[in-house]
ZALUM-736539 format. One record per atom (N, C-alpha, C, CB): x, y, z; residue in one letter. Coordinates in steps of 0.001 Angstrom, whole numbers, plus 500000, padded with zeros to 6 digits. Glycine has a CB too. Layout:
N
XYZa
...
END
This chain:
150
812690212194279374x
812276213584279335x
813225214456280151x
810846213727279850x
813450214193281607x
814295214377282014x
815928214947281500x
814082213532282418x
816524213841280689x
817589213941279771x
817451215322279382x
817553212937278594x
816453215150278021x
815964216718277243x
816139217727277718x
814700217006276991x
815522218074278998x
815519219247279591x
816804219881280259x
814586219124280446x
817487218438280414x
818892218466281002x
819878219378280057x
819485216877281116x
819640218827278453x
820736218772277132x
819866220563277217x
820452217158275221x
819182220369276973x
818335221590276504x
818931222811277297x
816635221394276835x
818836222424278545x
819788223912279845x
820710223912279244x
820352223724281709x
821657222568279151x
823620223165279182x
823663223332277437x
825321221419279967x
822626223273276780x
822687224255275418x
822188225570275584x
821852223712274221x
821625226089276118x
821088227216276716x
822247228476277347x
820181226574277869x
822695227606278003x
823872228408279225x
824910228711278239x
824655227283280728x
825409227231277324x
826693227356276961x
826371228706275586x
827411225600276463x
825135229053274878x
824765229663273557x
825007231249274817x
822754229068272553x
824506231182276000x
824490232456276829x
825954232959277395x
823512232194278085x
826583232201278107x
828282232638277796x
828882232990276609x
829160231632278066x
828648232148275542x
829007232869274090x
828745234146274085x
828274232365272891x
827365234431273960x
826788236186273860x
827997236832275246x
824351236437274506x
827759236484275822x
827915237274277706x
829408237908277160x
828144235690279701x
830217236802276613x
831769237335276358x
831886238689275927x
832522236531275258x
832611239582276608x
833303240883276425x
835005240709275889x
833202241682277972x
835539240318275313x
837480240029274761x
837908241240275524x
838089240210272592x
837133242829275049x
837401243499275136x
836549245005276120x
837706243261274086x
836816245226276967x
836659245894277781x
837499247371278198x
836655245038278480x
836218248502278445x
837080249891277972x
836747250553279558x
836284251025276244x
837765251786280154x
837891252516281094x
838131253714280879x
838580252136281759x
837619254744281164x
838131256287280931x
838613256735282152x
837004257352280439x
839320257500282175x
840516258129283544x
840100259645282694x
842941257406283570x
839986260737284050x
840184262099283678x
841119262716284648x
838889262853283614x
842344263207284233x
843273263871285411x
843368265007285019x
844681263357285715x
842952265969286126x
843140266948285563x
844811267813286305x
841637267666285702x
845919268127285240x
846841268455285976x
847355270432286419x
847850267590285191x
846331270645285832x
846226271882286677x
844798272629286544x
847402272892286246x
844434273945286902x
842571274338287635x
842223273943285799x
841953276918288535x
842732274100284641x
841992274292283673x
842525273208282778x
841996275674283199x
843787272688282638x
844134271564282107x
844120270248282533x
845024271719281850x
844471269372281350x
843963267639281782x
843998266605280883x
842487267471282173x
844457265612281223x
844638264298280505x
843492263513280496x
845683263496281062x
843126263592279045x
841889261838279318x
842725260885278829x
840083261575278195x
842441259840279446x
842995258357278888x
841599257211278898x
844446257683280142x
841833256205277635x
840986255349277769x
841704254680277723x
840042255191277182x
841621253357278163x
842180251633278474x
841306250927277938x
842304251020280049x
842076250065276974x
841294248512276618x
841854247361277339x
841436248040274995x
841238246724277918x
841422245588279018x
841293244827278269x
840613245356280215x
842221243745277388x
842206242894276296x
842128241684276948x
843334243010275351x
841212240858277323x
841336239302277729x
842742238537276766x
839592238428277261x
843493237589277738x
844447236838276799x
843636236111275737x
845359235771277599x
844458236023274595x
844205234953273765x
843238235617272442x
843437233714274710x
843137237031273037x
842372237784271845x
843259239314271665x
840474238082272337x
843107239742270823x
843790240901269805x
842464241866269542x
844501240146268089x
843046243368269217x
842208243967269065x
842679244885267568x
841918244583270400x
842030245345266894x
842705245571265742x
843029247105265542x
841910245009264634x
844124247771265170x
844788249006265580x
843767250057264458x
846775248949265278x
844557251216264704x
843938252337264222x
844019252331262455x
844699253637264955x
845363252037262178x
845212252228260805x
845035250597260415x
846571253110260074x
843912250370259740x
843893248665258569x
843543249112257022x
842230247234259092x
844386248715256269x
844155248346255055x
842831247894254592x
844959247507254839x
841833248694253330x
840453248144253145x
840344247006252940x
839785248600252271x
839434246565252968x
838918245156253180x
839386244119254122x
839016244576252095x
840091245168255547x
840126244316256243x
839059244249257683x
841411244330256393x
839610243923258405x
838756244232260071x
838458245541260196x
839679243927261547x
837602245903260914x
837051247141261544x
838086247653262550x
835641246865262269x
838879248873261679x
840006249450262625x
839249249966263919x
840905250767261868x
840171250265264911x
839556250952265810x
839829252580266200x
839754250180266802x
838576253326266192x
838175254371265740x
838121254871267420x
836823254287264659x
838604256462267811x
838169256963269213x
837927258605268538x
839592256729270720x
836775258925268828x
835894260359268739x
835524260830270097x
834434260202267886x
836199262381269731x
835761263025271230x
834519263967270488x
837285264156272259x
833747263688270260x
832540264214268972x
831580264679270354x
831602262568267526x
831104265478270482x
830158265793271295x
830428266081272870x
829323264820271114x
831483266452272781x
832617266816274313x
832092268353274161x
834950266559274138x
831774268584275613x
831051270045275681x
832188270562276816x
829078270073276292x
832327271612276518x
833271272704277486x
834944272723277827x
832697272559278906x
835415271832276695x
836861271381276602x
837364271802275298x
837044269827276767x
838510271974275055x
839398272276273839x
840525271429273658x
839925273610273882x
840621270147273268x
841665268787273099x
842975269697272133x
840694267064271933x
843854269856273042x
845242270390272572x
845975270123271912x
845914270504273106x
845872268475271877x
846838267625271090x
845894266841270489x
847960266796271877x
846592265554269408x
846243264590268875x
846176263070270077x
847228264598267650x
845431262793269447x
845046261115270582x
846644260356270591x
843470259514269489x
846936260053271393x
848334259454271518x
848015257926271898x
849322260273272740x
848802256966271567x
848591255702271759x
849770255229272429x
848275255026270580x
849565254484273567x
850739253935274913x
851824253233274194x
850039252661276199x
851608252331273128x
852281251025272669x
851938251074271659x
852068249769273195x
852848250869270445x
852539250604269459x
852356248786268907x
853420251430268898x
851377248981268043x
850854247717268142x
851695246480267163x
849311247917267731x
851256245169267172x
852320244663266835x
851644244185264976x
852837243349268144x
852920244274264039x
852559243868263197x
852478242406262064x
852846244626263042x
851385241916262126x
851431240443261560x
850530239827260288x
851057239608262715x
851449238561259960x
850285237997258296x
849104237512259445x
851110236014256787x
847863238416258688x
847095237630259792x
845961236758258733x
846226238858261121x
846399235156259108x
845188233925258027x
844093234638257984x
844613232181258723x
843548234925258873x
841980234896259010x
841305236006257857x
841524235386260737x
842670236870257978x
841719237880256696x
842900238156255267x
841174239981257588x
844070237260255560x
845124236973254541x
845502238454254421x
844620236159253055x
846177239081254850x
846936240279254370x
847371240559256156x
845807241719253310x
848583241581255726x
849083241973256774x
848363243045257228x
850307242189256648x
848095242937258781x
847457243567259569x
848381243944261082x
846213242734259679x
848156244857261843x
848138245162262923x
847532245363263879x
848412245597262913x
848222244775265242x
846882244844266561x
847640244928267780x
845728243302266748x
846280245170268863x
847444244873270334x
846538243543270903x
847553246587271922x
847298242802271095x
847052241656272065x
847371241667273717x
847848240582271512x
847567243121274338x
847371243242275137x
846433244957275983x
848505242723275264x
846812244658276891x
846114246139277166x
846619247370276836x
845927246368278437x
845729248383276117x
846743249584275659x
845837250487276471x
847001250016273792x
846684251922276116x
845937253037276724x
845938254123275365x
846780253675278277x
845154254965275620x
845211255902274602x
845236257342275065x
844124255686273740x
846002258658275220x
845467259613275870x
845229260585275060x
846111259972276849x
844710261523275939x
844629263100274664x
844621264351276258x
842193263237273131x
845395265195275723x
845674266693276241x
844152267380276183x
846913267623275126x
843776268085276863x
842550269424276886x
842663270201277640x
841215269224277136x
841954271050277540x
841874272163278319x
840813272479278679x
842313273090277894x
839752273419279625x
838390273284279815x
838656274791279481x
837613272628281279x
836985275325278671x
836482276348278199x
835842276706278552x
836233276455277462x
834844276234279231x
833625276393280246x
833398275225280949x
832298276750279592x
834356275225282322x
833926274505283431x
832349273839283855x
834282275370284326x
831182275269283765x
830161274603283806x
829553273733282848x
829517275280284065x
829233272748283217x
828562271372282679x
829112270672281097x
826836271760282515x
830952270838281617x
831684270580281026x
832147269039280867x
832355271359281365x
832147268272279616x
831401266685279875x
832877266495278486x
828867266268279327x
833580264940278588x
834114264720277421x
833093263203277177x
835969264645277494x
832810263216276095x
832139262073275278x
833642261381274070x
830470262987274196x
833561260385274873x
834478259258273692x
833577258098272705x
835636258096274768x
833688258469271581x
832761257157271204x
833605256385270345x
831290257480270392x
833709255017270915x
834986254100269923x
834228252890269238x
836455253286271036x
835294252380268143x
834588251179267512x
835304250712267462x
833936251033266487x
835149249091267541x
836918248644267445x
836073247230267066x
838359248718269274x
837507246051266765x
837144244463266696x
837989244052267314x
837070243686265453x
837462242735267617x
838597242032268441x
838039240339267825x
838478242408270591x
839402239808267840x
839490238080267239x
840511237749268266x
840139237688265332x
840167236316267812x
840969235504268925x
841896234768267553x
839799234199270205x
842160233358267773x
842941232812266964x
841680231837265936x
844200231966267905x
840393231732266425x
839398230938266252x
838198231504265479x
839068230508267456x
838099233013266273x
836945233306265419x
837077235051265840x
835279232311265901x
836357235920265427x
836126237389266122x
834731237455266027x
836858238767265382x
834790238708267210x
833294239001267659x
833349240118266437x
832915239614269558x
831912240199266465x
831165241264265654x
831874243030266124x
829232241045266148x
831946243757265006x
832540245089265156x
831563245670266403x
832489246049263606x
832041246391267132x
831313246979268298x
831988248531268916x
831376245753269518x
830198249170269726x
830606250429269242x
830485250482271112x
829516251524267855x
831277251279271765x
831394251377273411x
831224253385273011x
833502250483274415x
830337253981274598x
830552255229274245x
831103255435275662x
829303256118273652x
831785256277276048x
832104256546277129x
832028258193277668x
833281255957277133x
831493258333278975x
831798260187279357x
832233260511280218x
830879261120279521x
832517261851280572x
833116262134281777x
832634263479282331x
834569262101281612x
831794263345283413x
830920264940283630x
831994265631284505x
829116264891284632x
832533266789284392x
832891267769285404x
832563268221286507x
832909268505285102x
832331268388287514x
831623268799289002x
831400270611288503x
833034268451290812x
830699270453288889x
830269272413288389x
830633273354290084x
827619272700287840x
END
């Protein structure tokens, strides 16, 4: 009986690290470089050994990854989202067609300006995938914000 309960935990733990895994992990930075302008940047913290899949994919492949400043109150984004590194391009088996990704950490920024300082907030909402060489996690959606001091 003993045994059982034994097999039974380290099936338990090992099914709970599976879930627990993050590949991919996100950070927002707000600088602002003068009283009314400012850089947001987000970072994906890519664990080795996994890839994350870029902005533009061909249909029917992986869930590109998508960044929306959709619901950003009191800012005016000046520019287009800029990406640090461009990502690398490969035949990828798992979904047979050529695809692109970063297998390491990227950043992404965007230019703004603030319009109304008070309770002036940027909302990022991204979707992205990430695979390893073995398997990928399920498409997933991270939201991220950034409140202004009034």
């Amino acid at each position: 009986m003993k045994r059982y309960f034994l097999i039974l935990f380290a099936v338990v733990m090992a099914a709970a690290a599976a879930v627990a895994q993050e590949p991919v992990r996100w950070r927002m930075n707000v600088k602002m470089t003068s009283e009314t302008e400012g850089i947001v940047t987000l970072r994906a913290i890519i664990d080795e050994g996994w890839h994350m899949y870029s902005t533009n994919i061909p249909e029917g492949g992986p869930r590109p990854t998508q960044i929306s400043f959709e619901g950003s109150k009191g800012v005016k984004f000046t520019d287009k989202l800029k990406v640090g590194t461009a990502p690398t391009e490969v035949d990828d088996p798992m979904f047979e067609m050529k695809l692109s990704w970063w297998a390491a950490n990227i950043t992404f920024t965007r230019k703004f300006k603030l319009t109304d300082p008070d309770g002036a907030k940027i909302n990022a909402a991204i979707s992205f995938m990430a695979c390893n060489d073995m398997n990928c996690m399920p498409p997933k959606n991270v939201n991220l914000s950034y409140e202004f001091n009034k």
